[in-house]
Short mmCIF file of the C-alpha atoms (twelve columns), coordinates in Angstrom:
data_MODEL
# 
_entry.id   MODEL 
# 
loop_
_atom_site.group_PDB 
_atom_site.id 
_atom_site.type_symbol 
_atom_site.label_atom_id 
_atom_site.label_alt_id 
_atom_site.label_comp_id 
_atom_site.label_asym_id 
_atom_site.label_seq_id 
_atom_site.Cartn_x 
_atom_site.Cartn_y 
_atom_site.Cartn_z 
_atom_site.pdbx_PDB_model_num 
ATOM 1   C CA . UNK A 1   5.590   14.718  13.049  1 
ATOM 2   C CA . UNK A 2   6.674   13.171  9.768   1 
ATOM 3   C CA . UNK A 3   8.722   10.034  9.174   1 
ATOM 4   C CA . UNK A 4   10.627  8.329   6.969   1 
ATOM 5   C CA . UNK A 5   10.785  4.364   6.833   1 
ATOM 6   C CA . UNK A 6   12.151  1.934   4.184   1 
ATOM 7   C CA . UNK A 7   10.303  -1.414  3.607   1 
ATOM 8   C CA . UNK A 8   10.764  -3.820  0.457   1 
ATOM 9   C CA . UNK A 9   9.421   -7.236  -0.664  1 
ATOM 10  C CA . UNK A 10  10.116  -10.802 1.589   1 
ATOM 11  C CA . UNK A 11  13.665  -11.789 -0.835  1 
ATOM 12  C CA . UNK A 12  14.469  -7.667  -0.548  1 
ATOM 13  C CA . UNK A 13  14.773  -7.588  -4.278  1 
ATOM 14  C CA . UNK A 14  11.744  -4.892  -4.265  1 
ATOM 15  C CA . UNK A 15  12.893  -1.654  -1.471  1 
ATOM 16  C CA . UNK A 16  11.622  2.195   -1.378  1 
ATOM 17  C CA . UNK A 17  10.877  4.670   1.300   1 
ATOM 18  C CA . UNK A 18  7.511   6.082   2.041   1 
ATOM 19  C CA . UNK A 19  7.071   8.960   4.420   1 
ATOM 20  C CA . UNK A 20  3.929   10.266  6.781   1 
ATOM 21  C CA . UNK A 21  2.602   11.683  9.256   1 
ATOM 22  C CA . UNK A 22  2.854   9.910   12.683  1 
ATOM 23  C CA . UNK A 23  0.513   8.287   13.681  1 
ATOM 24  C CA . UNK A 24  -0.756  7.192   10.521  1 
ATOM 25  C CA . UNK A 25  -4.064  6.345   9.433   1 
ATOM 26  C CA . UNK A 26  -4.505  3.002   7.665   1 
ATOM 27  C CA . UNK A 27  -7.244  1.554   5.981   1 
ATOM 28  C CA . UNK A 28  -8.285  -1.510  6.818   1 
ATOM 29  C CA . UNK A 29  -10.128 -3.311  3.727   1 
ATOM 30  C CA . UNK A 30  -12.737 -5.946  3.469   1 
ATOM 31  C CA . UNK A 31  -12.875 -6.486  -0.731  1 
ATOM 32  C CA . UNK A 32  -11.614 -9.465  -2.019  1 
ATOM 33  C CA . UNK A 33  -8.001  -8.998  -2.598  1 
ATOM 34  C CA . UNK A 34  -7.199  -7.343  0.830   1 
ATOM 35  C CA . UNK A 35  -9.299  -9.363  2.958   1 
ATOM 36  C CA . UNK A 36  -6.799  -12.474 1.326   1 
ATOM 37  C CA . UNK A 37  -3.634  -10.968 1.850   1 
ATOM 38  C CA . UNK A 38  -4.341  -9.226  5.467   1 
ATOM 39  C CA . UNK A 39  -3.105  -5.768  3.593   1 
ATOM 40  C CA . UNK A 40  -3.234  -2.545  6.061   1 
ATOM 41  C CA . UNK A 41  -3.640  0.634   3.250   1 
ATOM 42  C CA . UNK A 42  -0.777  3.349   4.315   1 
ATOM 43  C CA . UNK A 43  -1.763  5.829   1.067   1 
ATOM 44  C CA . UNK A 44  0.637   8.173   0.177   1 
ATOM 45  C CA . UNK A 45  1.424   11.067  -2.628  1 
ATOM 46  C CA . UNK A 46  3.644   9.985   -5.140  1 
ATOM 47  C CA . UNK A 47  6.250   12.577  -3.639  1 
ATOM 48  C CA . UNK A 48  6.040   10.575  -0.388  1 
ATOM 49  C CA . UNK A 49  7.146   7.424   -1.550  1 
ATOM 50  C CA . UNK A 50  10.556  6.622   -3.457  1 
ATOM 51  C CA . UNK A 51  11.265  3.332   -5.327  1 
ATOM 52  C CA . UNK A 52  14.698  2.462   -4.295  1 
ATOM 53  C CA . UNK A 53  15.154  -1.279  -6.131  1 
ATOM 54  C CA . UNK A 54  13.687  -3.615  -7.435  1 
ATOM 55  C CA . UNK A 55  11.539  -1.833  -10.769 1 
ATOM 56  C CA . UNK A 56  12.627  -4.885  -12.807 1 
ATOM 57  C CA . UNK A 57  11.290  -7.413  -10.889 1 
ATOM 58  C CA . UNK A 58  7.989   -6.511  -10.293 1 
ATOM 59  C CA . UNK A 59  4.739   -7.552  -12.017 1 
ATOM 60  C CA . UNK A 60  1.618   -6.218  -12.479 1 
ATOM 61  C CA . UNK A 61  -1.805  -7.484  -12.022 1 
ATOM 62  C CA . UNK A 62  -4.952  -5.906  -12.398 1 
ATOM 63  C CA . UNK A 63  -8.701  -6.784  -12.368 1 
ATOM 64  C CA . UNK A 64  -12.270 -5.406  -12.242 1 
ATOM 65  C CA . UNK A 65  -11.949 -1.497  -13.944 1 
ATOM 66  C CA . UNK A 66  -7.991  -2.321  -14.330 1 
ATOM 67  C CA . UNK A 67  -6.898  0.768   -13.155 1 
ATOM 68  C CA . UNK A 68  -5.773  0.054   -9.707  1 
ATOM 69  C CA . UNK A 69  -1.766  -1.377  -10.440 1 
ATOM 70  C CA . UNK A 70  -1.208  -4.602  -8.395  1 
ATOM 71  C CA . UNK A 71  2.421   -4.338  -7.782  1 
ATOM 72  C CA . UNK A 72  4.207   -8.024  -7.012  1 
ATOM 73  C CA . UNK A 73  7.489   -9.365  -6.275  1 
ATOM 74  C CA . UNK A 74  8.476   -11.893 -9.206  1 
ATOM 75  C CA . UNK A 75  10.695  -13.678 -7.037  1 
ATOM 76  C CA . UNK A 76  8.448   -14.161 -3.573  1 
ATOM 77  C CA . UNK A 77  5.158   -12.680 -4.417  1 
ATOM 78  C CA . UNK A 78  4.848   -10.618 -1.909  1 
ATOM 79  C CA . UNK A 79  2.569   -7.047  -2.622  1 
ATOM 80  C CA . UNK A 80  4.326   -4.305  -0.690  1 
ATOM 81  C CA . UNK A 81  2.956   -1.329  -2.573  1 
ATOM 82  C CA . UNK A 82  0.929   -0.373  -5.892  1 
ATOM 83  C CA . UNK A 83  -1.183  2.181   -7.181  1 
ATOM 84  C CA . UNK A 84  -4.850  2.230   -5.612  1 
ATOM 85  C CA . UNK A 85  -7.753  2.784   -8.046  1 
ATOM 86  C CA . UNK A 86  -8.673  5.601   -5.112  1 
ATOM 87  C CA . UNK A 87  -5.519  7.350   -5.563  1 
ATOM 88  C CA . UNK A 88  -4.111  6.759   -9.192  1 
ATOM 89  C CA . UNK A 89  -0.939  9.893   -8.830  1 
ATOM 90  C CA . UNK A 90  0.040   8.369   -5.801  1 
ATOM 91  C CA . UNK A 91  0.651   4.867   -3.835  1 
ATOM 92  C CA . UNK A 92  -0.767  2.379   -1.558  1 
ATOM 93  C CA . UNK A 93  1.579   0.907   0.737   1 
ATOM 94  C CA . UNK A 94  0.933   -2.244  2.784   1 
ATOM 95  C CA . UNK A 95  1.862   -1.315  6.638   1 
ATOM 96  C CA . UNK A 96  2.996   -4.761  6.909   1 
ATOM 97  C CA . UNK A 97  5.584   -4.537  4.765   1 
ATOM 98  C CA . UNK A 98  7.407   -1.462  6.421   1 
ATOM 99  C CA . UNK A 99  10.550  -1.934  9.001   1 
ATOM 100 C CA . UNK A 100 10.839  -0.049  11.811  1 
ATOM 101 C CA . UNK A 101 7.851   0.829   12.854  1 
ATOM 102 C CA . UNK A 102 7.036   -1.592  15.971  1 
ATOM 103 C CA . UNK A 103 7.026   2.088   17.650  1 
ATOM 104 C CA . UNK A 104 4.112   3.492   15.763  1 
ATOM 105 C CA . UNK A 105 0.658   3.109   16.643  1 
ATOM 106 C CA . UNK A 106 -1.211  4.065   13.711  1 
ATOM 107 C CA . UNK A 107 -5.045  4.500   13.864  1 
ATOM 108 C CA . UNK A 108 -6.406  1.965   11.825  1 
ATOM 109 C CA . UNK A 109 -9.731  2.575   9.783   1 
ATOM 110 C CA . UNK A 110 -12.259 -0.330  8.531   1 
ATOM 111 C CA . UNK A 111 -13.006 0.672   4.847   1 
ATOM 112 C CA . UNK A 112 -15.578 -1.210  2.970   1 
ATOM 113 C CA . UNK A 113 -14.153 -2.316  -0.412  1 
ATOM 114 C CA . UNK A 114 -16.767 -4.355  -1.040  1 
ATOM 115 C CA . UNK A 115 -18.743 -1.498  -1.883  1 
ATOM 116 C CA . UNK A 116 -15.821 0.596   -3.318  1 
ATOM 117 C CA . UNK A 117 -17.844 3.555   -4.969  1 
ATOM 118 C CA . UNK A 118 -19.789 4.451   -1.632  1 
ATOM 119 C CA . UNK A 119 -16.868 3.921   0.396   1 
ATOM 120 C CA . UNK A 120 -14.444 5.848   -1.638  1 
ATOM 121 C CA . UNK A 121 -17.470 9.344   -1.619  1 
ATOM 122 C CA . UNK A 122 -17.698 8.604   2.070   1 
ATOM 123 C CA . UNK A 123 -13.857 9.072   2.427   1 
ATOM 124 C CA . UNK A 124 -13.825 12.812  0.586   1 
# 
């Protein structure tokens, strides 16, 4: 079954959809950024997520290789999506920042981003 769900920023200033498969699988990542910011991975093709609001007030970070796309709120800082290194035509977005979905029980994955280039062959 597929789903739709909206999610956005903390100060709603950043909002898009995403849609997947129910139950999700999320990836659960141990490398430095994630482990900081408790972020659960929901990856999806760029023609399952929409950018509703909020293009403007986003910033972009980016470290190590530089081609993931750390995606931030300007206003409260909050990540709730970007564009994974692992999946550069498409989007990563945190679980955590979704509403709705108290009713899903996704299946959630340990990946080791600590060691990204043997974790990312392992994953196909």
């Amino acid at each position: 079954m597929m789903r739709t769900v909206a999610g956005g920023c903390h100060c709603g200033a950043v909002r898009f959809t995403v849609r997947f498969v129910d139950p999700p699988e999320l990836l659960d990542c141990n490398c430095s950024i994630c482990a900081k910011t408790g972020y659960l991975h929901l990856i999806a093709s760029a023609d399952d997520f929409t950018l509703l609001q909020g293009a403007n007030a986003l910033t972009d970070y980016r470290w190590g290789t530089g081609t993931a796309r750390h995606l931030f709120c300007s206003r409260c800082g909050i990540k709730s999506f970007y564009v994974p290194r692992s999946h550069p035509d498409g989007f990563s977005v945190n679980w955590r920042a979704l509403d709705g979905v108290d009713d899903v029980v996704p299946v959630i994955r340990a990946y080791d981003g600590r060691d990204w280039e043997k974790a990312r062959s392992e994953l196909g």
